[in-house]
C-alpha atoms as a printed R data frame, in Angstrom:
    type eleno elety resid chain resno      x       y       z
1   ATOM     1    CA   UNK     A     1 41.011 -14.552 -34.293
2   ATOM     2    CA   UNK     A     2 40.279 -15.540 -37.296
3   ATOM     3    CA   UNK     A     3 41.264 -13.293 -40.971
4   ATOM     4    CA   UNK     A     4 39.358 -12.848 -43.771
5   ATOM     5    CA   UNK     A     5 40.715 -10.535 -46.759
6   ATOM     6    CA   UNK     A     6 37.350  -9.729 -48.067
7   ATOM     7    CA   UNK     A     7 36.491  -7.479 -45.099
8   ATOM     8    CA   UNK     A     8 37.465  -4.197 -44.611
9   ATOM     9    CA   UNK     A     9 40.252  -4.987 -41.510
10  ATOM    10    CA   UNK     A    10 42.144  -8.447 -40.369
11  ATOM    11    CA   UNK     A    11 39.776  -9.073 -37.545
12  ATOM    12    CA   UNK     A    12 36.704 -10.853 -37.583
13  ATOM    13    CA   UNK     A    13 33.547 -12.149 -34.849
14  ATOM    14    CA   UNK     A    14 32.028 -15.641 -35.038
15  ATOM    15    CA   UNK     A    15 28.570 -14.982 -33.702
16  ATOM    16    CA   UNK     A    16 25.881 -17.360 -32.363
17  ATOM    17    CA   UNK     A    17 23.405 -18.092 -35.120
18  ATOM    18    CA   UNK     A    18 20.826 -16.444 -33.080
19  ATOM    19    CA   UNK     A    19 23.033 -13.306 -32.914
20  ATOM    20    CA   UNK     A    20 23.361 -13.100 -36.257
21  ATOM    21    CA   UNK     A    21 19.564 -13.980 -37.485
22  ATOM    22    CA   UNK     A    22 18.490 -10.937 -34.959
23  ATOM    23    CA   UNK     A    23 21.507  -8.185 -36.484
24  ATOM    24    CA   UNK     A    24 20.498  -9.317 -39.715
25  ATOM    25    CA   UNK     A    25 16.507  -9.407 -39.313
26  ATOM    26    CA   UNK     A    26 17.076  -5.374 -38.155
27  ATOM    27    CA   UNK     A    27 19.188  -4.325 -40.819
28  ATOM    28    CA   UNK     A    28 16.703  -5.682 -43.558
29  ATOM    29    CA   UNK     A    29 14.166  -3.714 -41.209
30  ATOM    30    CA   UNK     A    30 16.253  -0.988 -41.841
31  ATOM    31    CA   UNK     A    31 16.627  -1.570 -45.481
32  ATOM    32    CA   UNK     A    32 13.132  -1.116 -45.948
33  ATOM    33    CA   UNK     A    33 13.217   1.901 -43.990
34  ATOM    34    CA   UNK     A    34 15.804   3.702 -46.483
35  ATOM    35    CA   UNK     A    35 14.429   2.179 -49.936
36  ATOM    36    CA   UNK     A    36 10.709   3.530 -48.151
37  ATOM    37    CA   UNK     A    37 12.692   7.228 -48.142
38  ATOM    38    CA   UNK     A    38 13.696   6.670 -51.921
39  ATOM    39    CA   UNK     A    39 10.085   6.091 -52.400
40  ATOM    40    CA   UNK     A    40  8.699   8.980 -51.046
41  ATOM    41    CA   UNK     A    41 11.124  11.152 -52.756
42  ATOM    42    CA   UNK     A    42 10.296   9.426 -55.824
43  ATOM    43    CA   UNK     A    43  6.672  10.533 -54.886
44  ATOM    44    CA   UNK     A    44  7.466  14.044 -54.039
45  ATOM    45    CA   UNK     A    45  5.851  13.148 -50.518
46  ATOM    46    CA   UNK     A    46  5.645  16.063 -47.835
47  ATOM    47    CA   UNK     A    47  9.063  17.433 -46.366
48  ATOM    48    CA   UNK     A    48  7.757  16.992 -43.223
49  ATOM    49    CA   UNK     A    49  6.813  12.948 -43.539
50  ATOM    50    CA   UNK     A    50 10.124  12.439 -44.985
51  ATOM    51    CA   UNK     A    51 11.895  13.541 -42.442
52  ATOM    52    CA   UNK     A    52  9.800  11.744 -39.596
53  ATOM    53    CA   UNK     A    53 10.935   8.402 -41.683
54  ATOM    54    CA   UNK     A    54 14.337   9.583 -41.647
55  ATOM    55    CA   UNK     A    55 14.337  10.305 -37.779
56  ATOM    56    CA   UNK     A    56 12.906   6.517 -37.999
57  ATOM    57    CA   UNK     A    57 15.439   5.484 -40.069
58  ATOM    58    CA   UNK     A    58 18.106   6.959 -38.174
59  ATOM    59    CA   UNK     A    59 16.917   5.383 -34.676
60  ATOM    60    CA   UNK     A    60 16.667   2.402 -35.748
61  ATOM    61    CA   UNK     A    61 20.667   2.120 -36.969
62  ATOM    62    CA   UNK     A    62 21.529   3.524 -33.643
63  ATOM    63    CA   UNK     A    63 19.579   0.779 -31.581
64  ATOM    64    CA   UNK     A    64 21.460  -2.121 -33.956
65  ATOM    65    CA   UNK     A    65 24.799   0.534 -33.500
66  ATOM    66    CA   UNK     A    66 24.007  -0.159 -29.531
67  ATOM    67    CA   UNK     A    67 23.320  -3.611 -29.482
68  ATOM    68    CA   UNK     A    68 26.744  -4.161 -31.529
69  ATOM    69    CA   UNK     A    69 28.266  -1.992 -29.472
70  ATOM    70    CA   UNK     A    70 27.207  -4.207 -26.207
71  ATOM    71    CA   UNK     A    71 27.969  -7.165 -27.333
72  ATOM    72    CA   UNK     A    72 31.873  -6.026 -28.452
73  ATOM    73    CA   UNK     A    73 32.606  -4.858 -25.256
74  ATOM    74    CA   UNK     A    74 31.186  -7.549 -23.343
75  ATOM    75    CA   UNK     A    75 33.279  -9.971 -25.684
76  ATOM    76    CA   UNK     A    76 36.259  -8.865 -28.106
77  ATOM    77    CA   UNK     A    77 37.084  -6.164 -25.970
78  ATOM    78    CA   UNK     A    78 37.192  -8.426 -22.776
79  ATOM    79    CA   UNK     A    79 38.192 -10.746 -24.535
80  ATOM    80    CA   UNK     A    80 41.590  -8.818 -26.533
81  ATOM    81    CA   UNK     A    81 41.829  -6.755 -22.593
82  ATOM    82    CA   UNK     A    82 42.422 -10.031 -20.474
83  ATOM    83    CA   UNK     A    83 44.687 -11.646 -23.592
84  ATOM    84    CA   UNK     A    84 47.140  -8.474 -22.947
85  ATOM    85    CA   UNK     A    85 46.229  -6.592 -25.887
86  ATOM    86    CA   UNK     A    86 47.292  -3.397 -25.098
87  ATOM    87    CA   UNK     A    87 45.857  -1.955 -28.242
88  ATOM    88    CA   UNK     A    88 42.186  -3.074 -27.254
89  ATOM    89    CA   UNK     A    89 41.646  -0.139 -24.937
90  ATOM    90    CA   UNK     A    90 42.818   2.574 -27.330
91  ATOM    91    CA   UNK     A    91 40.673   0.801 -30.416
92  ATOM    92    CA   UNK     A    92 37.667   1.035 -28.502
93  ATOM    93    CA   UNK     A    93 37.775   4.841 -27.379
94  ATOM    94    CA   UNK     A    94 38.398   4.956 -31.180
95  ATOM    95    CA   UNK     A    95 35.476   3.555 -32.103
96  ATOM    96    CA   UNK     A    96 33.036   5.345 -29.643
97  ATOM    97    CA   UNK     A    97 34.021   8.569 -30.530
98  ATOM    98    CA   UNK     A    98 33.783   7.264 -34.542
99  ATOM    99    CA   UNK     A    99 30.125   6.520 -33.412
100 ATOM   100    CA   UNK     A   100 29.706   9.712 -31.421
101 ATOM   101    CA   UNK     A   101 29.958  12.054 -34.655
């Protein structure tokens, strides 16, 4: 594993280029979802349209959270599990139920 002390914890994920072109294509979508909110509050738009963007909004951050999520436990958590991390387990209940709020 590689560290970086930029990020927010000692772990990091190399990802495919593909991978990361496909995370990073749905966060900008998602990007233009939120500064799209700002706008409409900016423009005093109708409760009721701003929320159906922020249902949007929200959706669409849990489809990239699931995709993430996938791919983690498919890799880094198999990947920590067979290397006898004994931590690995515990981190990822962790995490789900961080997600599950």
């Amino acid at each position: 594993m590689a560290h970086s002390k930029d990020c927010c914890c000692e772990k990091t994920t190399e990802r495919p280029e593909e991978e990361r072109r496909r995370l990073i294509n749905r966060l900008s979508r998602i990007e233009g979802q939120i500064r799209g909110l700002r706008g409409m509050i900016e423009r005093d738009a109708y409760c009721a349209d701003i929320l159906t963007q922020s249902a949007a909004a929200s959706a669409a951050l849990n489809a990239f959270n699931k995709e993430l999520l996938t791919r983690h436990i498919s890799t880094c958590v198999v990947r920590d599990i067979q290397s006898g991390d004994e931590d690995a387990a515990r981190e990822l209940a962790e995490l789900v139920r961080k997600l599950m709020k």
